[in-house]
N, CA, C and O atoms as CSV, one atom per row, in Angstrom:
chain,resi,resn,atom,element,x,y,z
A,1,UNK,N,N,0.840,-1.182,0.000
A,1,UNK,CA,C,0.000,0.000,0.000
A,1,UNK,C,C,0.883,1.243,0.000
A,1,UNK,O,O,1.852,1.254,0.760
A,2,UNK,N,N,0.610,2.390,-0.860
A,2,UNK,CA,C,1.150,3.420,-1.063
A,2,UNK,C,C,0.101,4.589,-0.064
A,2,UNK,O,O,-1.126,4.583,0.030
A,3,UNK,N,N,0.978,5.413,0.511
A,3,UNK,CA,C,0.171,6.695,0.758
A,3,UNK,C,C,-0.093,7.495,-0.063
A,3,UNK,O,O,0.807,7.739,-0.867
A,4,UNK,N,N,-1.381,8.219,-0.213
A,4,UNK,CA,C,-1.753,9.441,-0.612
A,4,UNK,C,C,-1.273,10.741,-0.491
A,4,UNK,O,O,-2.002,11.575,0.047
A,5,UNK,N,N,-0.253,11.033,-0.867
A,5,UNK,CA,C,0.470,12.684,-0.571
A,5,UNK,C,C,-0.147,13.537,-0.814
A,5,UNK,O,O,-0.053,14.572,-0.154
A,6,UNK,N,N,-1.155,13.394,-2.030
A,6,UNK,CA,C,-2.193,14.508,-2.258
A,6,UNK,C,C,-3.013,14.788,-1.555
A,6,UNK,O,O,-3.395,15.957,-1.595
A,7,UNK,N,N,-3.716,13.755,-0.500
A,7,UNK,CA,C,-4.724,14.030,0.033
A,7,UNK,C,C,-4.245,14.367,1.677
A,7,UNK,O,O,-4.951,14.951,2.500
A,8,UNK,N,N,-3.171,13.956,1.857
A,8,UNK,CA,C,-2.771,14.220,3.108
A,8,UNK,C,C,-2.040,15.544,3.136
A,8,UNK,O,O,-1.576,15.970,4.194
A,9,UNK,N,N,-1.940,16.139,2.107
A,9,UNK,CA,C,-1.502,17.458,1.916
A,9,UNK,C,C,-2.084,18.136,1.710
A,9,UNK,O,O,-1.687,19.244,2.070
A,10,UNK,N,N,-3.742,18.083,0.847
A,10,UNK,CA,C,-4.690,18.702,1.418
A,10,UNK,C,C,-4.863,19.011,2.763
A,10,UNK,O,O,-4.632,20.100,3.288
A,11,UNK,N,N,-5.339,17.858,3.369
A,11,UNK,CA,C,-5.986,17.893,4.847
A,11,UNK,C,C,-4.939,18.221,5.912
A,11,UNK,O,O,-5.302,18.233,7.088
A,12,UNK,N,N,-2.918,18.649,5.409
A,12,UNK,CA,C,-2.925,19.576,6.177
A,12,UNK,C,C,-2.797,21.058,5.849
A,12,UNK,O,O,-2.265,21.891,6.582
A,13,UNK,N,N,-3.447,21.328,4.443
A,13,UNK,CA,C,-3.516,22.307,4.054
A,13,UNK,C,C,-4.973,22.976,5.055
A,13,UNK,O,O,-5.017,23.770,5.995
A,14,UNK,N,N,-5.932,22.283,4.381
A,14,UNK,CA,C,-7.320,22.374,5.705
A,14,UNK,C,C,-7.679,23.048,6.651
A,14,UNK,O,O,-8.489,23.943,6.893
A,15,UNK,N,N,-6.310,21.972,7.562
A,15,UNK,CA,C,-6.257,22.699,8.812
A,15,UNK,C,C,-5.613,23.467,8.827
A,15,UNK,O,O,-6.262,24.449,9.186
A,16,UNK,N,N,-4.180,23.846,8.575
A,16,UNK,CA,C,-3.450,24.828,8.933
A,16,UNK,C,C,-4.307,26.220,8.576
A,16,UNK,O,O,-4.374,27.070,9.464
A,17,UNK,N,N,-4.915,26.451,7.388
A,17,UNK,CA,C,-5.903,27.538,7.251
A,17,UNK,C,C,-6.768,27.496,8.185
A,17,UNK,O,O,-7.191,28.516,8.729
A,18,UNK,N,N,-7.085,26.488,8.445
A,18,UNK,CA,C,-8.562,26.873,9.831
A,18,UNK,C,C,-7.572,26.827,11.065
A,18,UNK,O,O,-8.351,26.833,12.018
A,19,UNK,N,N,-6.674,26.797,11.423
A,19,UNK,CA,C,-5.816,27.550,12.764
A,19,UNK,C,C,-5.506,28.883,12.228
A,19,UNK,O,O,-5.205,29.744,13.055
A,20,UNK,N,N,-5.523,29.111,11.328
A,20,UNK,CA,C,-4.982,30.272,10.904
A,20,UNK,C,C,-3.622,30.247,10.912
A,20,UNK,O,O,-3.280,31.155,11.670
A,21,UNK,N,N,-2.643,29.685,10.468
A,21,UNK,CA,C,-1.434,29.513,10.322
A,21,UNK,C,C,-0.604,29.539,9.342
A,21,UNK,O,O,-0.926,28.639,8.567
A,22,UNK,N,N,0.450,30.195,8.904
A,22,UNK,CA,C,0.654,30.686,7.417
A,22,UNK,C,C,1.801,29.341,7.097
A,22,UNK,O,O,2.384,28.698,7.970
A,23,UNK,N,N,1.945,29.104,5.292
A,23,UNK,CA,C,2.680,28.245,5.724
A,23,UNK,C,C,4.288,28.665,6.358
A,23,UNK,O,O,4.899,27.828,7.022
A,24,UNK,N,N,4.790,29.817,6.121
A,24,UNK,CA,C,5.828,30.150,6.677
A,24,UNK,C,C,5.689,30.181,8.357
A,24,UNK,O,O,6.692,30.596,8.937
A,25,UNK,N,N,4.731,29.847,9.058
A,25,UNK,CA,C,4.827,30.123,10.425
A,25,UNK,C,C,4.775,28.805,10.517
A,25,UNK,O,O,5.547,28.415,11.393
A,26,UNK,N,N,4.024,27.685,9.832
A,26,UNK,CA,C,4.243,26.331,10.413
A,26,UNK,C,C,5.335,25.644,9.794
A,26,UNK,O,O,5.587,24.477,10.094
A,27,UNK,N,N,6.012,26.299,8.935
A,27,UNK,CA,C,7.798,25.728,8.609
A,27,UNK,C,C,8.840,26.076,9.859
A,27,UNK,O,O,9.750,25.417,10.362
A,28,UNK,N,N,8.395,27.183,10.094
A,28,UNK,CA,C,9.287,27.755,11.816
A,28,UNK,C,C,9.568,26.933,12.536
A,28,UNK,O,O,10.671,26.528,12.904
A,29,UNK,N,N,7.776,26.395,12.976
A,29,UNK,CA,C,7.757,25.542,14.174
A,29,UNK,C,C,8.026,24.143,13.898
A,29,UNK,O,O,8.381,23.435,14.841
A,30,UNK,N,N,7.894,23.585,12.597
A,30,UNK,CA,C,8.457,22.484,12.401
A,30,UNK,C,C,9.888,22.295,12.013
A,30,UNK,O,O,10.425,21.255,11.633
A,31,UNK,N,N,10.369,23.380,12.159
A,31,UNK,CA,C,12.122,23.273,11.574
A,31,UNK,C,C,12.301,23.212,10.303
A,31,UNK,O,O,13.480,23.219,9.948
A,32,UNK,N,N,11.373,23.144,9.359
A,32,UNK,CA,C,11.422,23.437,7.755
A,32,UNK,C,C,11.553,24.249,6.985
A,32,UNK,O,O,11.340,25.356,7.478
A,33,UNK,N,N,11.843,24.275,5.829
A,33,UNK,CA,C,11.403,25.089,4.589
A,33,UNK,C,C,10.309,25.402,4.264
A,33,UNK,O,O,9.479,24.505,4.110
A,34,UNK,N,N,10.031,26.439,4.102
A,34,UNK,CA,C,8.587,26.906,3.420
A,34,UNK,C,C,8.277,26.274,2.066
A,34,UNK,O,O,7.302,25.681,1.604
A,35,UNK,N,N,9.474,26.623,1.607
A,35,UNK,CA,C,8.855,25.515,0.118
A,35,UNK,C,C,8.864,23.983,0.361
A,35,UNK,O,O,8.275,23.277,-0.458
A,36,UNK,N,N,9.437,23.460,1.338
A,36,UNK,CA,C,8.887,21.917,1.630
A,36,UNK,C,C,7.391,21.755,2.514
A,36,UNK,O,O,6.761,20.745,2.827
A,37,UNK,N,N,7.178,22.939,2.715
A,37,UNK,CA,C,5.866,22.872,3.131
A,37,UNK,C,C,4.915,22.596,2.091
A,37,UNK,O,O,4.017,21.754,2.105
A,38,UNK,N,N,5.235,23.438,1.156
A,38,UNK,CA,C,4.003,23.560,0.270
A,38,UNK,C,C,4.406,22.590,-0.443
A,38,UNK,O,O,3.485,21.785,-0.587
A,39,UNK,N,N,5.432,22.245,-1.011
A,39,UNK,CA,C,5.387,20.918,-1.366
A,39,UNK,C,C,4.521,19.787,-1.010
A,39,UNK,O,O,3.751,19.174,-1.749
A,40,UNK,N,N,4.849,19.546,0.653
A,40,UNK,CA,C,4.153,18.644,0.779
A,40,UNK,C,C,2.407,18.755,0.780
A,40,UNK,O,O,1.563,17.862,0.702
A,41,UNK,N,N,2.271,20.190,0.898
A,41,UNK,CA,C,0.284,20.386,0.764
A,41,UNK,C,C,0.199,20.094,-0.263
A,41,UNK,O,O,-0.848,19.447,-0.296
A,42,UNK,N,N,0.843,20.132,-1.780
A,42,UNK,CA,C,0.434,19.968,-3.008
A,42,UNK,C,C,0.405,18.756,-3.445
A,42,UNK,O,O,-0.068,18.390,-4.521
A,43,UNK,N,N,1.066,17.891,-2.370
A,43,UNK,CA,C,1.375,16.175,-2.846
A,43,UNK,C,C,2.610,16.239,-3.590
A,43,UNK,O,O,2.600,15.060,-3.943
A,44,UNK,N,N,3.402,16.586,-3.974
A,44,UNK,CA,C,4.486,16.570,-4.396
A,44,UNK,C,C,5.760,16.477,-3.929
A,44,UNK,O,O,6.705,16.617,-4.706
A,45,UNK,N,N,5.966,16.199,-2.446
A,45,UNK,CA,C,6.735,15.880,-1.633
A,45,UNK,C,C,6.120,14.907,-0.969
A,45,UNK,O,O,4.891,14.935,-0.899
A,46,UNK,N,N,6.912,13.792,-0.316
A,46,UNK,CA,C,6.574,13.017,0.960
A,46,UNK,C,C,7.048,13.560,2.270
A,46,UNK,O,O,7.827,14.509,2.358
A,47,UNK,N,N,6.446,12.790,3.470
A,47,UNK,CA,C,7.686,13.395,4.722
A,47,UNK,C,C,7.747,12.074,5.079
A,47,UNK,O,O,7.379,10.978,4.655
A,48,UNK,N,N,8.498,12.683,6.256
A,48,UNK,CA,C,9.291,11.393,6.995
A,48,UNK,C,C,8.081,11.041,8.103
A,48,UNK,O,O,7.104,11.786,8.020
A,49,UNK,N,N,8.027,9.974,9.150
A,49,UNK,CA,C,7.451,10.095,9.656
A,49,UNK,C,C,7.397,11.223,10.892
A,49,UNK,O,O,6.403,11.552,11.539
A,50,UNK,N,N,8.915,11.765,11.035
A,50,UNK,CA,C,9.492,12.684,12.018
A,50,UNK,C,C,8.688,13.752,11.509
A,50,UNK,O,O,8.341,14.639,12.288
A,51,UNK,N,N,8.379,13.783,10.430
A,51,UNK,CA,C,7.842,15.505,9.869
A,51,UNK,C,C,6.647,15.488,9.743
A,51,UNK,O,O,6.224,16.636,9.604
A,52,UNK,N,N,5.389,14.270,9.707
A,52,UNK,CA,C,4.393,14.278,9.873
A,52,UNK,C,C,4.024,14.456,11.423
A,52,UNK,O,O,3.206,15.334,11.695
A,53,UNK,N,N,4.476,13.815,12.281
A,53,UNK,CA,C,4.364,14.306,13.454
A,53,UNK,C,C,4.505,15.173,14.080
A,53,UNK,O,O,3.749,15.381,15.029
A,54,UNK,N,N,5.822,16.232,13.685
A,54,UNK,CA,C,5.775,17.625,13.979
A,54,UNK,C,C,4.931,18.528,13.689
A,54,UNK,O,O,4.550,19.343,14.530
A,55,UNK,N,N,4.335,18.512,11.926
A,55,UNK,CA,C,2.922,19.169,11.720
A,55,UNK,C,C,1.748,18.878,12.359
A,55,UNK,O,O,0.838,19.700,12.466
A,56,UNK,N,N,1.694,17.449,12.910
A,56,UNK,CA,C,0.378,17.131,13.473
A,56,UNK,C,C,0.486,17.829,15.210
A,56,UNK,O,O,-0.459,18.070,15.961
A,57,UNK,N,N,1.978,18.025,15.474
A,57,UNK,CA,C,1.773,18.465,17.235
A,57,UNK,C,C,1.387,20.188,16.697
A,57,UNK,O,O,0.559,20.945,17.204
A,58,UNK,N,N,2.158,20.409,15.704
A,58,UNK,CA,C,2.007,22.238,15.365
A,58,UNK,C,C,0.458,22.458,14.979
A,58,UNK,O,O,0.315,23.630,14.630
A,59,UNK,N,N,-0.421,21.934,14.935
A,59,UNK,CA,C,-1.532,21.958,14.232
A,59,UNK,C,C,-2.369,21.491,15.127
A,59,UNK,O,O,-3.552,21.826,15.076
A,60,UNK,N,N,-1.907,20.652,16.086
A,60,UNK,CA,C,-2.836,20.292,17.155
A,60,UNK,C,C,-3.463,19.239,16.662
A,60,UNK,O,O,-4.453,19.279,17.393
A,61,UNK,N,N,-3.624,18.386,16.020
A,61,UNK,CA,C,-4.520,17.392,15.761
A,61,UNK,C,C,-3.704,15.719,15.551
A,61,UNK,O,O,-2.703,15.788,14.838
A,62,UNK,N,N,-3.977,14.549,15.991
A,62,UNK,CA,C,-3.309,13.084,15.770
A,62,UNK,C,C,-3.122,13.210,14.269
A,62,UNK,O,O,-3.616,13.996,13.461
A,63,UNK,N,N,-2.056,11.966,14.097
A,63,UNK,CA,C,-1.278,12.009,13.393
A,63,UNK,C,C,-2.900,10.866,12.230
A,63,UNK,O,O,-3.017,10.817,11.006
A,64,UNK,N,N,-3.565,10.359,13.033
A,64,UNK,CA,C,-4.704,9.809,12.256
A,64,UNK,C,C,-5.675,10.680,11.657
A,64,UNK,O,O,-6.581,10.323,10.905
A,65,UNK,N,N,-5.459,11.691,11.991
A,65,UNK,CA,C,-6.297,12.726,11.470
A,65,UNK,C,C,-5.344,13.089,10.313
A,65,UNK,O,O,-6.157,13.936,9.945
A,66,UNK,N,N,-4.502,13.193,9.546
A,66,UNK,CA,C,-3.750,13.636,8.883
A,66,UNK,C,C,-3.740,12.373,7.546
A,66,UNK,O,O,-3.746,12.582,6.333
A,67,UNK,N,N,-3.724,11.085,8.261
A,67,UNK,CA,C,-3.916,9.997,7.439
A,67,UNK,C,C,-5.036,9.787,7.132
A,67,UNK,O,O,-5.212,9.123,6.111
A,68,UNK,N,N,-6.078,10.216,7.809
A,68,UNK,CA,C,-7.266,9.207,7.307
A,68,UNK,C,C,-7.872,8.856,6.275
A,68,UNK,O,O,-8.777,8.024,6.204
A,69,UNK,N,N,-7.385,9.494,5.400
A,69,UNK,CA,C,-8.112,8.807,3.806
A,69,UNK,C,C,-7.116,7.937,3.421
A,69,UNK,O,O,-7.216,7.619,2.236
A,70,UNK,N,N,-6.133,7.411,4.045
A,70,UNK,CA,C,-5.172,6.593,3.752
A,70,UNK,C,C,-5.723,4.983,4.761
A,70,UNK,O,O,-5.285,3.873,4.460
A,71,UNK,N,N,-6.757,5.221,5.973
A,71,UNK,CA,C,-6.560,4.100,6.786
A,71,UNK,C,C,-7.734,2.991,6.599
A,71,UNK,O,O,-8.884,3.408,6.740
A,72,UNK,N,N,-7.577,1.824,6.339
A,72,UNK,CA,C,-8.609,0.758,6.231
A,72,UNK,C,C,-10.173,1.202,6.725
A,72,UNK,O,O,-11.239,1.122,6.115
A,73,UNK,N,N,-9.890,1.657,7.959
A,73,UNK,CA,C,-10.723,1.926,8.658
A,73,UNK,C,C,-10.809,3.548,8.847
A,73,UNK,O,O,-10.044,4.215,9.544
A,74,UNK,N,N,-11.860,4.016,8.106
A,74,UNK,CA,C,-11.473,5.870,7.983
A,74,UNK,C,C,-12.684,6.392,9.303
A,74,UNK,O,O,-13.909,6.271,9.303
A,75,UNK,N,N,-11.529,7.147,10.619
A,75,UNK,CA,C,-12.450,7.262,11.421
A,75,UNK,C,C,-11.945,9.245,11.718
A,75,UNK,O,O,-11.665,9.910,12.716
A,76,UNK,N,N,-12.065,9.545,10.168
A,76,UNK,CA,C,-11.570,11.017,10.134
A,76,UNK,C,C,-12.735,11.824,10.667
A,76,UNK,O,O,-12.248,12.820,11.203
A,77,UNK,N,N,-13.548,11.836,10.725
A,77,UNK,CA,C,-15.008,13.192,11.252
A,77,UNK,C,C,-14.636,12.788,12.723
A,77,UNK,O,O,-14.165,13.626,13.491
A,78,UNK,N,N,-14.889,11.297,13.155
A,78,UNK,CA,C,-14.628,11.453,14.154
A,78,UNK,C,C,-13.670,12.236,14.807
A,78,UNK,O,O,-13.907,13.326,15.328
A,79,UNK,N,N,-12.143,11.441,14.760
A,79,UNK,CA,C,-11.165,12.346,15.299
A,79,UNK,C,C,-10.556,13.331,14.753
A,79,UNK,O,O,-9.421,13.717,15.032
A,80,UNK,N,N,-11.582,13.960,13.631
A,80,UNK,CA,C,-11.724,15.341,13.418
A,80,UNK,C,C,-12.390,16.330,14.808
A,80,UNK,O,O,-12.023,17.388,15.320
A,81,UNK,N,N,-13.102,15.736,14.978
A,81,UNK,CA,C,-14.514,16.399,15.444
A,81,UNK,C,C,-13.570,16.615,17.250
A,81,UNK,O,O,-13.377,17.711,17.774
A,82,UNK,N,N,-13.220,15.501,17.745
A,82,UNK,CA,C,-12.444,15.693,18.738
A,82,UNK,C,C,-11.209,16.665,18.740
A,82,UNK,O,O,-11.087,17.649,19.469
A,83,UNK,N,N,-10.254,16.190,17.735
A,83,UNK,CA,C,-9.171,17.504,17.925
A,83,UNK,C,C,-10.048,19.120,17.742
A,83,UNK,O,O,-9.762,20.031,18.519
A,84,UNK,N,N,-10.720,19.248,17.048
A,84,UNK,CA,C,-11.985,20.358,17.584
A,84,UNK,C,C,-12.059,21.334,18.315
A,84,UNK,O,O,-11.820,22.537,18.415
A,85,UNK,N,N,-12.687,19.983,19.069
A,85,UNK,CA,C,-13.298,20.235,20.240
A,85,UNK,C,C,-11.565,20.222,21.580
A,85,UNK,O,O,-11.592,20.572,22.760
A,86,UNK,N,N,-11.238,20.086,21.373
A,86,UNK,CA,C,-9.602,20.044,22.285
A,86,UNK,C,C,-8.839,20.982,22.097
A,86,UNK,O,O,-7.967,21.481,22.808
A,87,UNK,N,N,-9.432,21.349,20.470
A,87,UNK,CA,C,-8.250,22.327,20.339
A,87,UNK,C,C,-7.701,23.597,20.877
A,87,UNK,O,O,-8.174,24.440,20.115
A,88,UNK,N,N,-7.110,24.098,21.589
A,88,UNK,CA,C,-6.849,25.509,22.110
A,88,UNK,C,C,-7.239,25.753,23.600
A,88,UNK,O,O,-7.278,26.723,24.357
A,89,UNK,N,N,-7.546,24.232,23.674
A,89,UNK,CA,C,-8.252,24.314,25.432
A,89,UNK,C,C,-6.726,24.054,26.506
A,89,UNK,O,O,-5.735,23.500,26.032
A,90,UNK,N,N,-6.778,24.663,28.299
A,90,UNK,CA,C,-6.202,24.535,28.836
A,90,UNK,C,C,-5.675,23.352,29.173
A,90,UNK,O,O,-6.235,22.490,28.496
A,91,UNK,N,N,-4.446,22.639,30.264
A,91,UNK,CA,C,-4.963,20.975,30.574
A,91,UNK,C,C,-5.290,20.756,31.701
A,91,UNK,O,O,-4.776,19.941,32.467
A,92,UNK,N,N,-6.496,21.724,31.972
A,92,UNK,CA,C,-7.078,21.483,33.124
A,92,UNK,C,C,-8.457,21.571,32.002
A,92,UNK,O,O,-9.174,20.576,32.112
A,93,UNK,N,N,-8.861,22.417,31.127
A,93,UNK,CA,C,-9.992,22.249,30.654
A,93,UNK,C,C,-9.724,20.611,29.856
A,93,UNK,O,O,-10.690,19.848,29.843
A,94,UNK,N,N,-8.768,20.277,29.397
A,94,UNK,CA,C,-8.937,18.890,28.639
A,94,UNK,C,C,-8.787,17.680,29.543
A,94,UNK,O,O,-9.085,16.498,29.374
A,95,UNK,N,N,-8.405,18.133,30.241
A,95,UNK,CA,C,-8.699,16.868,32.062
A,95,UNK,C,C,-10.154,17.083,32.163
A,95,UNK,O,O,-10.641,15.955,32.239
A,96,UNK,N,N,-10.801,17.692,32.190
A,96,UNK,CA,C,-11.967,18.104,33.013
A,96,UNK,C,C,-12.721,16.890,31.632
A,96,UNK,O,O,-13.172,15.757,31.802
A,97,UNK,N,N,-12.597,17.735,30.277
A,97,UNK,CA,C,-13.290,16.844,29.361
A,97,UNK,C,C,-13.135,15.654,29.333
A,97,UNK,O,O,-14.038,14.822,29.247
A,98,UNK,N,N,-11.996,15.448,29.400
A,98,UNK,CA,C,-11.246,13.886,29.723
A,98,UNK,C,C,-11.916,12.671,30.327
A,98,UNK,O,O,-12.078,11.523,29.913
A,99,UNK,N,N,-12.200,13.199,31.266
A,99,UNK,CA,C,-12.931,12.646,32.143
A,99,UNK,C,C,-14.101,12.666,32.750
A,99,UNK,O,O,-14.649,11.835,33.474
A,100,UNK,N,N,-14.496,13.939,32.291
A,100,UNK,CA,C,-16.039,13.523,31.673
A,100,UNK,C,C,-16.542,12.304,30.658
A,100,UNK,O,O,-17.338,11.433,31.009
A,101,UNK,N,N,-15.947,12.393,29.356
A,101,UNK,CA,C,-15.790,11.045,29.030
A,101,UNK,C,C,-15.336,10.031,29.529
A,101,UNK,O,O,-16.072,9.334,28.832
A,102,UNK,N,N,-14.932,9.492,29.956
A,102,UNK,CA,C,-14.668,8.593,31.227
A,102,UNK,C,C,-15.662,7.981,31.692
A,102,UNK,O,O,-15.889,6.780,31.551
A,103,UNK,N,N,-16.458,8.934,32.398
A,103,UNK,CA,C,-17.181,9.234,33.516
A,103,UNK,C,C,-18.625,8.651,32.443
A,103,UNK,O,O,-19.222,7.579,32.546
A,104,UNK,N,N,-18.838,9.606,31.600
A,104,UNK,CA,C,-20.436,9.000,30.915
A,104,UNK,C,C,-20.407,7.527,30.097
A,104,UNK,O,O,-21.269,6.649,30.136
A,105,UNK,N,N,-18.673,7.541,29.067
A,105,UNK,CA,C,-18.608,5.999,28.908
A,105,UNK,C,C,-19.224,4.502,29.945
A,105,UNK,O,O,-19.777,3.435,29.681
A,106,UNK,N,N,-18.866,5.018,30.873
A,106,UNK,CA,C,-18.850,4.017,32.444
A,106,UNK,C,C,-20.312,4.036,32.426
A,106,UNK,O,O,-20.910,2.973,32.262
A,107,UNK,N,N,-21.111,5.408,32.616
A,107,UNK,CA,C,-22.428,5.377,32.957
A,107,UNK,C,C,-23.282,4.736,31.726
A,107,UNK,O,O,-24.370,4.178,31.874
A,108,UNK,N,N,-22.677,4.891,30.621
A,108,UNK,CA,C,-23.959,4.706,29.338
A,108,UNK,C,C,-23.321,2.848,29.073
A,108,UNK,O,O,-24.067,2.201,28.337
A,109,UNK,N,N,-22.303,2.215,29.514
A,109,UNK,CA,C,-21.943,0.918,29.655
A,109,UNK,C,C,-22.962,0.548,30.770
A,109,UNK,O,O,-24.030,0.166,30.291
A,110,UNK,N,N,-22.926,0.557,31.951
A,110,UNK,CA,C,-23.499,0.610,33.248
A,110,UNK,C,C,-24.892,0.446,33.187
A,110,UNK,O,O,-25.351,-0.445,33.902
A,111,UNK,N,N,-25.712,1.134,32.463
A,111,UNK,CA,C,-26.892,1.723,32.524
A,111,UNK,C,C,-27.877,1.313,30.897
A,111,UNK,O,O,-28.963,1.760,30.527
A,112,UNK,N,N,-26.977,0.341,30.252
A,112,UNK,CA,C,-27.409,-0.044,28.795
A,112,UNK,C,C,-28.771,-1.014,28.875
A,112,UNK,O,O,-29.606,-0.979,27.971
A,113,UNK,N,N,-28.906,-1.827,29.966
A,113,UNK,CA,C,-30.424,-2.327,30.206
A,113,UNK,C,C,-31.030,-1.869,29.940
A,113,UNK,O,O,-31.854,-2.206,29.089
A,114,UNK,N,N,-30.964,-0.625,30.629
A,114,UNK,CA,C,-32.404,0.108,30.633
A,114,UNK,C,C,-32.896,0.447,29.168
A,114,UNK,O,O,-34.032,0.673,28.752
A,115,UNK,N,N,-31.529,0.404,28.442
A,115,UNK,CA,C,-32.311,0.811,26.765
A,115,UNK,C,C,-33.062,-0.764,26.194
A,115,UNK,O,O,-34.043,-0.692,25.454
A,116,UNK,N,N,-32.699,-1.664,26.467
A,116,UNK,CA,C,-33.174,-3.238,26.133
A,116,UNK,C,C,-34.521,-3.177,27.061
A,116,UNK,O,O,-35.449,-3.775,26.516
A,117,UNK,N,N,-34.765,-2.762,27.976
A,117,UNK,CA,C,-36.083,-2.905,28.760
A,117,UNK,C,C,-37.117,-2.065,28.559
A,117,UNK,O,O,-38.273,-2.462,28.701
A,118,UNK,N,N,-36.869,-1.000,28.259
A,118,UNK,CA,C,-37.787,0.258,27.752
A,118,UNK,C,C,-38.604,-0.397,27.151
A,118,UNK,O,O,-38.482,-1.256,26.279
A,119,UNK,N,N,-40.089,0.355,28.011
A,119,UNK,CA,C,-41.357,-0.120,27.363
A,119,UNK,C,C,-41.339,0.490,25.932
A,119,UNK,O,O,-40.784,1.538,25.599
A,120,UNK,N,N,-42.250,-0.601,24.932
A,120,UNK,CA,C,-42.439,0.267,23.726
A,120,UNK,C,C,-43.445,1.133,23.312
A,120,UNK,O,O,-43.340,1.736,22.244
């Protein structure tokens, strides 16, 4: 199986516009070239795995979010939808969320009878 450079260079084209991030400010923080940036948004470059991971910490979002039109199993809206919702928060606000999920997983496991027993 080959990766998609085009599409994973879209989607970090995507985001970096919806952080608002130029590509010269996310070559900074990743230690790059600006023109290997855009390279790689256009599909015309690959990275390493070292350099996909640096865009995905600069950008805030898993490194599955960056792949997902590449993975068997495409669970991109999802952990779209989460880096989101995480993004730009304190880590006391992403503890708090954290574990709120946690917390309702346990209860909606816990408490799943009651959906099998419900009168109709």
């Amino acid at each position: 199986m080959s990766l998609n450079y085009i599409t994973i260079g879209k989607r970090i084209r995507e985001i970096r516009k919806k952080r608002k991030i130029s590509q010269s400010a996310l070559s900074e923080i990743i230690d790059k070239t600006p023109t290997l940036v855009s390279y790689i948004e256009s599909g015309i470059r690959g990275m390493s795995l070292e350099t996909i991971v640096a865009i995905a910490n600069a950008l805030e979002v898993s490194v599955d979010v960056l792949l997902s039109d590449n993975l068997a199993i495409n669970s991109r809206s999802f952990m779209y939808d989460i880096s989101e919702i995480m993004s730009g928060l304190t880590v006391y606000e992403r503890t708090v969320i954290i574990e709120s999920m946690k917390s309702l997983k346990e209860t909606l496991r816990e408490n799943r009878y009651l959906i099998a027993n419900r009168p109709k």
